[in-house]
C-alpha positions as CSV (number, residue, x, y, z in Angstrom):
1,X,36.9,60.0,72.2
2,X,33.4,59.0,73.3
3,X,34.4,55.5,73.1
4,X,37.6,55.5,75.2
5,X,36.0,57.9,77.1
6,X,37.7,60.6,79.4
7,X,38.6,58.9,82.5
8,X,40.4,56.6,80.3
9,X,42.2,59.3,78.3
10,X,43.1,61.7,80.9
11,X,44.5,58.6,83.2
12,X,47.0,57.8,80.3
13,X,48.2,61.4,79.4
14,X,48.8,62.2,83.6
15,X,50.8,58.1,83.3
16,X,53.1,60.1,80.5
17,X,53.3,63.2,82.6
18,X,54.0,61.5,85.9
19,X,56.5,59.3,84.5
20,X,58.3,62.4,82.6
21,X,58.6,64.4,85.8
22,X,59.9,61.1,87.6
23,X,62.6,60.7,85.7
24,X,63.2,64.9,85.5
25,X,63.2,65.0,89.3
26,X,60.5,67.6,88.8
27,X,57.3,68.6,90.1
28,X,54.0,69.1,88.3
29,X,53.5,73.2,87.2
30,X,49.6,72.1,87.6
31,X,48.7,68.8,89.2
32,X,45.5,69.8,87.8
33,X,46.4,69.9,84.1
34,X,47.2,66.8,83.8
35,X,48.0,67.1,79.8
36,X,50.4,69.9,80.6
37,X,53.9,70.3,82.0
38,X,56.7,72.5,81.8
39,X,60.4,72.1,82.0
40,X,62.5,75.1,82.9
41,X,65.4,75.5,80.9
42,X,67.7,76.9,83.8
43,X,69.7,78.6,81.8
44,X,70.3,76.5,79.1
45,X,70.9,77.1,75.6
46,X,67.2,76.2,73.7
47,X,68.8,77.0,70.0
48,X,71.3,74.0,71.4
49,X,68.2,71.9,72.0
50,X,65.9,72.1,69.5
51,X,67.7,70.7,66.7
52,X,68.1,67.5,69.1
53,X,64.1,67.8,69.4
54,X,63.8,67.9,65.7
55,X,66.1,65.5,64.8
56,X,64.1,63.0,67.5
57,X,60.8,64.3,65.9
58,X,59.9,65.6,69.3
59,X,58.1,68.6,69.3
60,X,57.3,71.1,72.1
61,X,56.4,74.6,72.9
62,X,59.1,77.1,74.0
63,X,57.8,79.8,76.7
64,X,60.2,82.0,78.0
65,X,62.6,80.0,80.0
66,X,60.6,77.2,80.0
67,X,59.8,73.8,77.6
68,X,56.1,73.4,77.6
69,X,55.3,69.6,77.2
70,X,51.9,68.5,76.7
71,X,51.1,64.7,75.7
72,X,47.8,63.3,73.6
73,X,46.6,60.2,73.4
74,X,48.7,58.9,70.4
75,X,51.8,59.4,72.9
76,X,53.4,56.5,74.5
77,X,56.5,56.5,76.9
78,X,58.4,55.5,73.8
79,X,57.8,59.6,72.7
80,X,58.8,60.5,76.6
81,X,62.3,58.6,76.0
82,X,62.8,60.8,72.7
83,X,62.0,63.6,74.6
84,X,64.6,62.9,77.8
85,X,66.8,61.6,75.6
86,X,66.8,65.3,73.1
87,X,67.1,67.0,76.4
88,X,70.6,65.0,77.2
């Protein structure tokens, strides 16, 4: 981590983030945490969900009414696709 150093790894996990909640029409829960953001379900179904998340190999956090996202550094926007594609 020292030698891609923070700037560098935090810039690329708010890219994923930005581009997630571009193509959700959504805003950032906390521009702040950059490596978090949360999806509200609105009412859907999650049992209907997550076996479209498993079977993309997505994985994600479940809170309440809400799908907690939060990229790393061995994410790319190939991983976003499988994740806006599972939530189709």
């Amino acid at each position: 981590m020292n030698k891609w150093g923070v700037d560098t790894i935090q810039s690329k996990i708010n890219r994923l983030n930005d581009s997630l909640c571009k193509e959700l029409q959504i805003e950032r829960i906390s521009p702040g945490a950059g490596h978090i953001s949360s999806i509200s379900l609105h009412g859907l179904n999650a049992d209907k969900i997550k076996p479209k998340l498993g079977e993309n190999k997505v994985v994600v956090s479940f809170r309440g009414d809400s799908i907690r996202i939060s990229p790393h550094l061995y994410n790319d926007e190939n991983d976003i696709d499988k994740l806006l594609q599972s939530l189709q």
